[in-house]
C-alpha positions in Angstrom: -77.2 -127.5 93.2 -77.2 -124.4 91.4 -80.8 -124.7 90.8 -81.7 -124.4 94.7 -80.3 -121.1 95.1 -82.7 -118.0 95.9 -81.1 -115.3 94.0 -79.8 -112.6 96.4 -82.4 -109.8 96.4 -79.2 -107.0 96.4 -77.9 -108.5 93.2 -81.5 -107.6 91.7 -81.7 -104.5 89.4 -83.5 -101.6 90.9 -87.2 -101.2 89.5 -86.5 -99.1 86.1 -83.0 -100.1 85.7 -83.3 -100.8 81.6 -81.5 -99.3 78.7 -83.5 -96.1 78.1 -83.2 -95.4 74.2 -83.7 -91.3 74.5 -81.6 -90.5 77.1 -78.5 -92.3 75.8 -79.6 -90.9 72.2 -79.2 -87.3 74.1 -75.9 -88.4 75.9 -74.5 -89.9 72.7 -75.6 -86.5 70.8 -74.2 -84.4 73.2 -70.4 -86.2 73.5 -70.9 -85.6 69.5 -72.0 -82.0 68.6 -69.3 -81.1 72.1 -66.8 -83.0 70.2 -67.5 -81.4 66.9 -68.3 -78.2 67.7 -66.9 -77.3 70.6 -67.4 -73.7 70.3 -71.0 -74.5 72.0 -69.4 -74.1 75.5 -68.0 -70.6 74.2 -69.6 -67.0 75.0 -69.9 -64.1 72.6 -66.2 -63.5 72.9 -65.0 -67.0 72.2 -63.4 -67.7 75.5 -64.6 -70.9 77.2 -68.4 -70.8 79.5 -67.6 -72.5 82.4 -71.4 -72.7 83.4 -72.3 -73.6 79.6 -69.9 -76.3 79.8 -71.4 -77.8 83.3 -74.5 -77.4 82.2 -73.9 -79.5 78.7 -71.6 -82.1 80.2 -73.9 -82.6 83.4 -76.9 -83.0 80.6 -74.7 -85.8 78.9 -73.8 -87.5 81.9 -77.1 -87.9 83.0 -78.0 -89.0 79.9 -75.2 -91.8 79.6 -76.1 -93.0 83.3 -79.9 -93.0 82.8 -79.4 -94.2 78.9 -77.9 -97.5 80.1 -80.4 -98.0 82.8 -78.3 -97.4 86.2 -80.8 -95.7 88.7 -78.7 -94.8 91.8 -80.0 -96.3 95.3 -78.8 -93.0 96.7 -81.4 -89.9 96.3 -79.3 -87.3 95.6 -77.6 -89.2 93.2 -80.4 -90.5 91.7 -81.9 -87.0 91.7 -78.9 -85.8 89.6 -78.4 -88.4 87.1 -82.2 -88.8 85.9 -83.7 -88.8 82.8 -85.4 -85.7 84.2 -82.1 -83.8 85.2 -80.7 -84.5 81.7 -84.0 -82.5 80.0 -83.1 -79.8 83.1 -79.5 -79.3 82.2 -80.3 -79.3 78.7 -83.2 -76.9 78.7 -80.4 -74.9 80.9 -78.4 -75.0 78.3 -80.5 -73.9 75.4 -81.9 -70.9 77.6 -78.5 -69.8 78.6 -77.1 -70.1 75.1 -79.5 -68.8 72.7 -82.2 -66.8 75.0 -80.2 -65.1 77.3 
């Protein structure tokens, strides 16, 4: 009987795991502005920043991963694909682009 099972506690989501509404909202924005305009991950000269572009893309990924509520069992991982990583790489972002 299905009813007699005890549900198998590595099948159980990790404590957190749930879609996270402002982190996918920056994901989302980023894979749209990056699409649109992708002369964000340009310097002054209009050749491609290769450490603008890390730091944007690494920003959406994390957003994407922590948006729809995957929290890696791994530190490291977890670390880098955080909600709080994804407002790291974006502050990053902003300072390298428009303050520096």
């Amino acid at each position: 009987m299905d009813a007699d099972r005890t549900p198998d506690p590595a099948q159980a989501p990790a404590p957190g795991a749930r879609i996270h509404g402002p982190a996918l909202l920056v994901g989302l924005s980023i894979m749209v502005a990056g699409t649109a305009v992708p002369a964000l991950m340009t310097n002054a000269e209009g050749e491609a920043d290769h450490l603008l572009a890390t730091l944007l893309l690494w920003a959406m990924a994390a957003g994407f991963v922590r948006g729809v509520g995957f929290v890696p069992r791994h530190p490291l991982p977890r670390a880098l694909l955080s909600g709080w990583a994804c407002a790291a790489g974006l502050a990053a972002f902003a300072a390298l682009r428009w303050v520096a």
